[in-house]
C-alpha positions in Angstrom: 133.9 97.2 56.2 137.4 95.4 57.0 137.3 97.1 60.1 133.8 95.8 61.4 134.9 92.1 60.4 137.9 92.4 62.6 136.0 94.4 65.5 133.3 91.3 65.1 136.2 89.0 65.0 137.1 90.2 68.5 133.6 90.0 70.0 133.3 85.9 68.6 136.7 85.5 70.3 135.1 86.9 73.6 131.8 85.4 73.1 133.0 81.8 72.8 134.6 80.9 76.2 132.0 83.0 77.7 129.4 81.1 76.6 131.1 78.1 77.3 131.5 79.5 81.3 127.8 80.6 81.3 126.8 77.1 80.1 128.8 75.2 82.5 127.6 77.7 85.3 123.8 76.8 84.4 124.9 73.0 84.4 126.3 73.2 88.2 123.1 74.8 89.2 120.5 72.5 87.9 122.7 70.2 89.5 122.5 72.0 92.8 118.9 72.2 92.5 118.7 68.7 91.7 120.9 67.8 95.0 118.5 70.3 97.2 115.2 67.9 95.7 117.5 64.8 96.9 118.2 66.5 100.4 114.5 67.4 100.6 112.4 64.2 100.0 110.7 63.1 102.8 110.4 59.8 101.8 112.5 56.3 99.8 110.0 56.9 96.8 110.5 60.5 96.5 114.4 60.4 96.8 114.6 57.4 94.1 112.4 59.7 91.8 114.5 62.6 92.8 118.1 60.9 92.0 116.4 59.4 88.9 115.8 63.7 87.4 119.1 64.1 88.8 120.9 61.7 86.7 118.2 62.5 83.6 119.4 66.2 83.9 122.7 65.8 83.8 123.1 63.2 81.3 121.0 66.6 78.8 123.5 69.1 80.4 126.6 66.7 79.4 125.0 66.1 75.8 124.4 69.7 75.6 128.1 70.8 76.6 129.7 67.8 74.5 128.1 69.5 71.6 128.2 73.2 72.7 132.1 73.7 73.4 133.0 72.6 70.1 130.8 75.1 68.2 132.3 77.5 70.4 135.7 76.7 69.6 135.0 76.9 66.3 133.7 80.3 67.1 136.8 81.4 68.2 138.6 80.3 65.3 136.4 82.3 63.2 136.8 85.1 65.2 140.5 84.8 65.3 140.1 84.6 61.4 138.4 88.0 61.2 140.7 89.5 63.3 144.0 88.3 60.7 142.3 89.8 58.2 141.1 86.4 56.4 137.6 87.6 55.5 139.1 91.0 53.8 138.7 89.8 50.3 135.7 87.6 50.0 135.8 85.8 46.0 132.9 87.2 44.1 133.5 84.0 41.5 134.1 80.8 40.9 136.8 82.0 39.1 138.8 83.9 41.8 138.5 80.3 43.8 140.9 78.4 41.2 143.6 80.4 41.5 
């Protein structure tokens, strides 16, 4: 069992920045798309509704990264945790937290 907490501490160590990267990547592209919806409005009302989604979407993405990359980090720790060998004995009691 030790040695599935340490292979799983491994894949959380890998998993964290890359779903940090995959996050970011999906932020830069609705940011993109956002700019092609600017490029593409034919006329002053359109653009101003266009830069307003713009700035709506990536005020989210920002709030959803600010809260993201720390739970990922966290992630990581955990991860690097399992693979020391921290989770190996797990107290069963109260008792075994005391000492």
């Amino acid at each position: 069992m030790n040695q599935i907490k340490r292979m799983f501490g491994i894949v959380w160590m890998l998993l964290g920045p890359l779903a940090v990267f995959f996050t970011v990547n999906e932020a830069l592209k609705a940011n993109d798309r956002a700019l092609a919806k600017i490029a593409a409005a034919t006329t002053e009302s359109a653009k101003s509704i266009a830069q307003m989604a713009k700035v709506n979407g990536n005020l989210q993405w920002g709030i959803i990264i600010t809260v993201f990359v720390p739970i990922m980090i966290g992630l990581v720790i955990f991860g690097w945790y399992a693979i020391k060998g921290a989770y190996d004995h797990l107290p069963e009691s109260s008792v075994e937290l005391e000492d």
